[in-house]
N, CA and C atoms as a LAMMPS dump frame, in Angstrom:
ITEM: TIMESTEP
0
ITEM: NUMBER OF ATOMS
393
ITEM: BOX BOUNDS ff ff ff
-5.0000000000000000e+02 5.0000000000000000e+02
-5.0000000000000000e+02 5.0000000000000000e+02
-5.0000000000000000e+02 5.0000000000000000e+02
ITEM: ATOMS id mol type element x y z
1 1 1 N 0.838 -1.183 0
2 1 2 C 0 0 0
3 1 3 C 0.882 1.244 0
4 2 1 N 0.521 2.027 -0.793
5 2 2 C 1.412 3.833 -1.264
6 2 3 C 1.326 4.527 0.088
7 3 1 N 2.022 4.88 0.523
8 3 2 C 1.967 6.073 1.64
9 3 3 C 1.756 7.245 0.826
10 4 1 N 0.709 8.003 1.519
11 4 2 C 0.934 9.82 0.919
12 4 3 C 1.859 10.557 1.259
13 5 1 N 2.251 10.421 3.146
14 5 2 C 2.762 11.121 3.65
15 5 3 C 3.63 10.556 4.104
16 6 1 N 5.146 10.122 3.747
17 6 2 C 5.882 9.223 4.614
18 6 3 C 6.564 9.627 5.683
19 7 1 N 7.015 11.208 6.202
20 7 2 C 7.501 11.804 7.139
21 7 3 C 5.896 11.339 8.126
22 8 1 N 5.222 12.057 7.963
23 8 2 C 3.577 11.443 8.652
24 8 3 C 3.331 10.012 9.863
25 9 1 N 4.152 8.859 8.225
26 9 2 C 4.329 7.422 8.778
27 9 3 C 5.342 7.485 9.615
28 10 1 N 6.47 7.937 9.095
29 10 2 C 7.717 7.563 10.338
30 10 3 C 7.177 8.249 11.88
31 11 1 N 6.605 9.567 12.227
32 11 2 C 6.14 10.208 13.373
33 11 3 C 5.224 9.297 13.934
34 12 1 N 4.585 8.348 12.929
35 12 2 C 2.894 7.82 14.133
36 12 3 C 3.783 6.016 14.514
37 13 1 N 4.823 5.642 13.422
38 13 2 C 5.601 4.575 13.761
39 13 3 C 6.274 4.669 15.168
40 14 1 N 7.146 5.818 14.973
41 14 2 C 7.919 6.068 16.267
42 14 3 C 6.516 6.308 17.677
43 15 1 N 5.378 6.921 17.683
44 15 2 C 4.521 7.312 18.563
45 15 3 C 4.224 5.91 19.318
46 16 1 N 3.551 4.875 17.76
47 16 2 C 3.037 3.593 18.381
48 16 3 C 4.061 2.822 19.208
49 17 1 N 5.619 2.733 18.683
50 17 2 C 6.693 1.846 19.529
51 17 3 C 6.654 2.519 21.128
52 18 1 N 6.807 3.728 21.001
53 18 2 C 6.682 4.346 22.391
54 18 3 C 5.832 4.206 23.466
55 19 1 N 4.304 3.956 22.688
56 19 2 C 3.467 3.787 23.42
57 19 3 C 3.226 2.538 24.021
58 20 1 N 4.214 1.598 23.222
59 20 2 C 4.157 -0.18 23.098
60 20 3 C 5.232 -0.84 24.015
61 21 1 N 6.275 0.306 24.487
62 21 2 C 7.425 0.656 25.087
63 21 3 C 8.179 -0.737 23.975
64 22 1 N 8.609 -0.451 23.06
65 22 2 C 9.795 -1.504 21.808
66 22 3 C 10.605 -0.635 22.482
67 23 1 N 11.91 -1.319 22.033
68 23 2 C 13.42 -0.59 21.962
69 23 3 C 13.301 -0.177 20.665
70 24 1 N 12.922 -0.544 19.815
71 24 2 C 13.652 -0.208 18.238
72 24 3 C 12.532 -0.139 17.411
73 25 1 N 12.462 0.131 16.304
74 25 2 C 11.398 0.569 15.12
75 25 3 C 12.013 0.455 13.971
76 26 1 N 11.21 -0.094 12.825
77 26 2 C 11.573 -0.378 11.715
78 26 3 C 10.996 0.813 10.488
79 27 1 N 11.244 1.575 10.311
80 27 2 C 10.866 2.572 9.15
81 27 3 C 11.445 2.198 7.747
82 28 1 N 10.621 1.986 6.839
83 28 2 C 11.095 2.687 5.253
84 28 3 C 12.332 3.727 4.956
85 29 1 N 13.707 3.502 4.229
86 29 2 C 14.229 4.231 4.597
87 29 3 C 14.01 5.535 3.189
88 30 1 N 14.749 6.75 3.545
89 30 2 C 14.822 7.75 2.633
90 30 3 C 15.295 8.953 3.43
91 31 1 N 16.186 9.873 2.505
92 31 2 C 17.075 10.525 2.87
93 31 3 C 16.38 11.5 3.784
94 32 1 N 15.325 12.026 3.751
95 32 2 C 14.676 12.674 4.836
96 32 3 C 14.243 12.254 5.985
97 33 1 N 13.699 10.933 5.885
98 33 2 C 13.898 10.117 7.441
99 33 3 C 15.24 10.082 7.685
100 34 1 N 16.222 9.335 6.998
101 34 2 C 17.873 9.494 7.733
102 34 3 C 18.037 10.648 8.576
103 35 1 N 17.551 12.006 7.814
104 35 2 C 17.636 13.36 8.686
105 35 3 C 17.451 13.448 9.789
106 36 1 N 15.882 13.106 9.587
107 36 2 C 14.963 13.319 11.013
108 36 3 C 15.936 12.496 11.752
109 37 1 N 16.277 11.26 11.691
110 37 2 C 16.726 10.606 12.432
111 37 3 C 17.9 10.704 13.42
112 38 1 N 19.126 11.877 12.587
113 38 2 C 20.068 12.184 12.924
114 38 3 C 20.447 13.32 13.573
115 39 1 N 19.043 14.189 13.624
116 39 2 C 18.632 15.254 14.303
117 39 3 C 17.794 14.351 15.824
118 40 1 N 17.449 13.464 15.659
119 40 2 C 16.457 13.126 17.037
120 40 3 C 17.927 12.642 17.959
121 41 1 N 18.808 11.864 17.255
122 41 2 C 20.125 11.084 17.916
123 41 3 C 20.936 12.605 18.4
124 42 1 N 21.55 13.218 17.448
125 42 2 C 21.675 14.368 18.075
126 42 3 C 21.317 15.376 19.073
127 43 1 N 19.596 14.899 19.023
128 43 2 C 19.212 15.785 20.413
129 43 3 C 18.829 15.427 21.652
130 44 1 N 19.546 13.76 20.92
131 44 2 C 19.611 12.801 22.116
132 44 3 C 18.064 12.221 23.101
133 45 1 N 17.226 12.102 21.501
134 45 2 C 15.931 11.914 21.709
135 45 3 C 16.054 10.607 21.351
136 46 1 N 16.753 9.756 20.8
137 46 2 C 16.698 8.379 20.482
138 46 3 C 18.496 8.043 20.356
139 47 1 N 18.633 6.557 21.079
140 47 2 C 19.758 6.121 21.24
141 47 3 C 20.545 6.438 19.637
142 48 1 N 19.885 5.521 19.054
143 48 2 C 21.048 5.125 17.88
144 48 3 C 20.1 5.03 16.554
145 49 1 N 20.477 4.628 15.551
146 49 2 C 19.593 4.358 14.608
147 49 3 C 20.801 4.082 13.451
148 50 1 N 19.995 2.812 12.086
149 50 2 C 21.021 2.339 11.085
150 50 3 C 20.429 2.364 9.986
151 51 1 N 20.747 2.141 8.81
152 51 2 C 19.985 1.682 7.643
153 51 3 C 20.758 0.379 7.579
154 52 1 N 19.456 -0.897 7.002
155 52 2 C 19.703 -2.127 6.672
156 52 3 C 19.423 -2.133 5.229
157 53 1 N 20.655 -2.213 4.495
158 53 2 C 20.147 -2.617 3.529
159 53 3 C 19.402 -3.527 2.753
160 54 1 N 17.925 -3.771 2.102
161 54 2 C 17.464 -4.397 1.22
162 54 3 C 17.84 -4.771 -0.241
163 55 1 N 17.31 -4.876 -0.998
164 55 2 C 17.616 -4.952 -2.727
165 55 3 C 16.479 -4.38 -2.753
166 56 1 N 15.685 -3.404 -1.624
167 56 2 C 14.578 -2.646 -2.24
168 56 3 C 14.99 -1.205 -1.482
169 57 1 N 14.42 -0.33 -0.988
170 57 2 C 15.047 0.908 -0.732
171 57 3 C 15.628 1.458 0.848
172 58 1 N 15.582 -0.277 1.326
173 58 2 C 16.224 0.097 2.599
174 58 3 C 15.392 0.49 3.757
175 59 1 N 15.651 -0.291 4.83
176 59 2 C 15.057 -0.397 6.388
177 59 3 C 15.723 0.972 7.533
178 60 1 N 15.495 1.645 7.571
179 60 2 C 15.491 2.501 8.834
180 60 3 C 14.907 1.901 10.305
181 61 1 N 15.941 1.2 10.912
182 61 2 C 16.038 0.57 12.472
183 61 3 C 16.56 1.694 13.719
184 62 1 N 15.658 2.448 14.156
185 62 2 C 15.951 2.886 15.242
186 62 3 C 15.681 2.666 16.538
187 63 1 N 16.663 2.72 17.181
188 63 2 C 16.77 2.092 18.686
189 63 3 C 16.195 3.504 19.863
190 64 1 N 14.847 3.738 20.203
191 64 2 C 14.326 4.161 21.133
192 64 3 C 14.718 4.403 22.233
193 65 1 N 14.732 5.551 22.863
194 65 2 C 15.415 5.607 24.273
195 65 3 C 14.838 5.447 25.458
196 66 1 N 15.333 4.713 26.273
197 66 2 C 14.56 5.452 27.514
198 66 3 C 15.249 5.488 28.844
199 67 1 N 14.709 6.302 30.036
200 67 2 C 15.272 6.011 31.289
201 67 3 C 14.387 6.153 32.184
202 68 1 N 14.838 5.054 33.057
203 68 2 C 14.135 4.593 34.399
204 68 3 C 11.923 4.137 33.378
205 69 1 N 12.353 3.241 32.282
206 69 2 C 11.383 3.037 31.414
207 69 3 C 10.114 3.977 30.894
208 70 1 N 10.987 5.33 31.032
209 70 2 C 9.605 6.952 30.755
210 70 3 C 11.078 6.844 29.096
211 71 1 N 10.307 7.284 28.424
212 71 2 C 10.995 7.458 26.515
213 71 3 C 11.416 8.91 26.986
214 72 1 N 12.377 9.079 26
215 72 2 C 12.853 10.462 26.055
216 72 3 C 11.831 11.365 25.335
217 73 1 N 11.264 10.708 24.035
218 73 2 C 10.129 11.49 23.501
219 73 3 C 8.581 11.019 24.079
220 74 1 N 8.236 12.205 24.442
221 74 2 C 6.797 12.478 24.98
222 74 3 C 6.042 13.008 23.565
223 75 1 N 6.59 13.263 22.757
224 75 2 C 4.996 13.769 21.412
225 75 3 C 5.284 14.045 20.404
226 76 1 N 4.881 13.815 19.137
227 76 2 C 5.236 14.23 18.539
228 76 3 C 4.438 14.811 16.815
229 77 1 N 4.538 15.914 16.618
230 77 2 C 3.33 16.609 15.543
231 77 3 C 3.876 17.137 13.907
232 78 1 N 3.011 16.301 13.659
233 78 2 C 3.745 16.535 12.047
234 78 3 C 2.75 18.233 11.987
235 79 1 N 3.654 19.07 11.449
236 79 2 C 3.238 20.534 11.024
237 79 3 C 2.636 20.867 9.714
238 80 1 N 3.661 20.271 8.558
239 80 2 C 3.561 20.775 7.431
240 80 3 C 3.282 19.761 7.051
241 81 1 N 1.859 19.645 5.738
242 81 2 C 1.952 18.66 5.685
243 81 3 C 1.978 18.221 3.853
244 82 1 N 1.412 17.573 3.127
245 82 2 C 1.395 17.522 1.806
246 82 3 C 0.414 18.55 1.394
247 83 1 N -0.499 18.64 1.793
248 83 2 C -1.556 19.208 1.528
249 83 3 C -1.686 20.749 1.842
250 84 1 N -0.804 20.933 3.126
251 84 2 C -0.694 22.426 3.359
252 84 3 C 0.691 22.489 3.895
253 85 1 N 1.247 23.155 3.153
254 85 2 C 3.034 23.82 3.4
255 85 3 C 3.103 24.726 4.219
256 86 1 N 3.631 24.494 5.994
257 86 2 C 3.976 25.78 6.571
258 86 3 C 5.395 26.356 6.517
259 87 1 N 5.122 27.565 6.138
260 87 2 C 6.91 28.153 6.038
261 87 3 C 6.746 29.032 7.147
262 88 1 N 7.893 29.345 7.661
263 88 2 C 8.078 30.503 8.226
264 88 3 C 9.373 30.995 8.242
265 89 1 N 9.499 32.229 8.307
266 89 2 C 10.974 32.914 8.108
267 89 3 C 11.959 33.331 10.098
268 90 1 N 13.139 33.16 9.906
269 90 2 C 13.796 32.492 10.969
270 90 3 C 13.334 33.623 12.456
271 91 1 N 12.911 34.29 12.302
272 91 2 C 12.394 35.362 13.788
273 91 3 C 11.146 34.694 13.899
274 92 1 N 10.469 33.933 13.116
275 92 2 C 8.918 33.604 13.621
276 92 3 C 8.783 31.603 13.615
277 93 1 N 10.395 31.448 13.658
278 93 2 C 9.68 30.026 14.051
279 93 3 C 9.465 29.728 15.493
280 94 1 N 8.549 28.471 15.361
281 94 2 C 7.683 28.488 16.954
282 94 3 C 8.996 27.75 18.173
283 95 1 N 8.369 28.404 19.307
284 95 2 C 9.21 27.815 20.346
285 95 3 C 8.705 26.394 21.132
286 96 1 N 9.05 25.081 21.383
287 96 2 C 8.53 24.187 22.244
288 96 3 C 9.069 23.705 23.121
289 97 1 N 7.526 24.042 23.958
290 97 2 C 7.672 24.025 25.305
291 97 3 C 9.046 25.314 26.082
292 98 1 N 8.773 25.969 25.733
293 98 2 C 9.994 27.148 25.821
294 98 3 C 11.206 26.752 25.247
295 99 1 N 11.2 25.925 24.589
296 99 2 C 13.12 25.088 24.407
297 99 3 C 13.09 23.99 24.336
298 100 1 N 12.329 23.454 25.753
299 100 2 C 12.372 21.793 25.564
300 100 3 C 12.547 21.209 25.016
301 101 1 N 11.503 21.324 23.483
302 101 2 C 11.503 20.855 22.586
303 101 3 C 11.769 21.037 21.47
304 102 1 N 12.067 20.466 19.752
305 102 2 C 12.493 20.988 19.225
306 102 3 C 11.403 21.166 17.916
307 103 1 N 11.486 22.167 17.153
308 103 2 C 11.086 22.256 15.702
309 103 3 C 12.036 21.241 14.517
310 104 1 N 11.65 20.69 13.838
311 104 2 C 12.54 20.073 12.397
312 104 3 C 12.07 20.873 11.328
313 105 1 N 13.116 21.627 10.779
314 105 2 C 12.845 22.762 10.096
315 105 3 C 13.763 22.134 8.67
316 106 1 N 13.03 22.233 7.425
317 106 2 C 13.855 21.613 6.107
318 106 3 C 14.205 23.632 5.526
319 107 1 N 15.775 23.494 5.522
320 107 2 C 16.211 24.937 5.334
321 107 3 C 16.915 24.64 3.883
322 108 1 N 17.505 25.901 3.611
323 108 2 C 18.587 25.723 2.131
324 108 3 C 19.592 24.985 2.553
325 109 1 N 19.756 24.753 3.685
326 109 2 C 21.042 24.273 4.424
327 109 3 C 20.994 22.631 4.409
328 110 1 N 19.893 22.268 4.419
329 110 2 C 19.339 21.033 4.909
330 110 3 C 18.615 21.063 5.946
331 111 1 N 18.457 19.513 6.54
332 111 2 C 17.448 20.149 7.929
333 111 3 C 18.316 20.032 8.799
334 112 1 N 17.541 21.098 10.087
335 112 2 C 18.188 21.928 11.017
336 112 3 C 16.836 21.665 12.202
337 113 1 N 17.532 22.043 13.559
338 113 2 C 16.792 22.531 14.526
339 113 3 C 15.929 23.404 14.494
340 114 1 N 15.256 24.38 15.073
341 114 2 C 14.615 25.327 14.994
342 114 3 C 15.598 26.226 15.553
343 115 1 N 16.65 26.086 16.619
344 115 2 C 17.784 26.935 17.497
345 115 3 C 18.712 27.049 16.413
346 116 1 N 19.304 25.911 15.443
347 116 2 C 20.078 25.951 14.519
348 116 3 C 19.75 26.895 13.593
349 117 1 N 18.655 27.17 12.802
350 117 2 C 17.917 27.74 12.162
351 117 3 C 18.102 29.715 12.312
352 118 1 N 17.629 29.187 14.122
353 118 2 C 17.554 30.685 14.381
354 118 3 C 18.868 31.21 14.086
355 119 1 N 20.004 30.544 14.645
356 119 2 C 21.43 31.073 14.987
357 119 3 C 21.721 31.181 13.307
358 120 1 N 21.732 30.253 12.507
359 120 2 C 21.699 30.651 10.795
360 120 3 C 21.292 31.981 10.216
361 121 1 N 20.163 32.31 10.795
362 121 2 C 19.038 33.213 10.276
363 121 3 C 18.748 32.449 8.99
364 122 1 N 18.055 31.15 9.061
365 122 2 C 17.445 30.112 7.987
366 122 3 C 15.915 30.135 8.141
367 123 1 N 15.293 30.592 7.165
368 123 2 C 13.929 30.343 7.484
369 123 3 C 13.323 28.887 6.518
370 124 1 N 12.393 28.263 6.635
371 124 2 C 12.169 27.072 5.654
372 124 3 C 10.635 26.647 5.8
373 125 1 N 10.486 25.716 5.725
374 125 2 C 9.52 24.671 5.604
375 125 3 C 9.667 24.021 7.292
376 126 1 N 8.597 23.82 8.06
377 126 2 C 8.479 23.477 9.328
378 126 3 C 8.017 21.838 9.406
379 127 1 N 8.791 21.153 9.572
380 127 2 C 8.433 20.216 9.298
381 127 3 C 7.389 19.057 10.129
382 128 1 N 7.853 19.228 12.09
383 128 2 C 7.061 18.704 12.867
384 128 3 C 7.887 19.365 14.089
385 129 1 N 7.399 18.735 14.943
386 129 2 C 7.561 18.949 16.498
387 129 3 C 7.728 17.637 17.02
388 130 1 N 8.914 17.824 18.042
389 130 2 C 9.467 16.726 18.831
390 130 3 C 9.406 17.032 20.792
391 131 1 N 8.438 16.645 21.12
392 131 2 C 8.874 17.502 22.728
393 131 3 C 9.492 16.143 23.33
């Protein structure tokens, strides 16, 4: 079955493992999940994560975090979506949870934080929310 929205799928994949408490999750891979992915490891929202290669376009295995068995991620909201594109320019992207949390922002740069973004002065395409 076609996904419409595959950033969409990877956010409600990662939601259900969390809620299921898995260590790990299996996503579809593609260079914009790799992103997301390397931005969540980076913000030290998920341990680790790999691509397995197939002879078809490749498994995205990420290893879920947690401590004292609470996940490091509590929520997470796809923004922009196929159907409606939010942009915003780098003084008006949103703040979460004062900081806490982060924006995934797709810039000229590639994707970035929402803090990365700001410190750039990158404005883009908003992609979701991670608290």
């Amino acid at each position: 079955m076609a996904v419409t929205d595959p950033i969409a799928d990877l956010l409600t994949r990662i939601r259900n493992a969390v809620k299921a408490n898995k260590r790990k999750v299996d996503i579809p891979n593609s260079n914009m999940k790799k992103g997301i992915a390397q931005i969540l490891k980076d913000q030290r929202f998920i341990n680790d994560f790999e691509v397995i290669e197939d002879n078809k376009q490749g498994i995205l295995r990420i290893a879920l975090k947690y401590t004292n068995g609470v996940s490091a991620i509590s929520g997470l909201e796809r923004i922009s979506k196929p159907g409606l594109r939010i942009y915003s320019a780098s003084d008006t992207l949103p703040r979460v949870l004062n900081g806490f949390g982060i924006c995934v922002v797709s810039t000229s740069k590639g994707l970035l934080t929402d803090k990365q973004a700001r410190r750039d002065s990158l404005g883009g395409e908003i992609i979701c929310k991670i608290w």
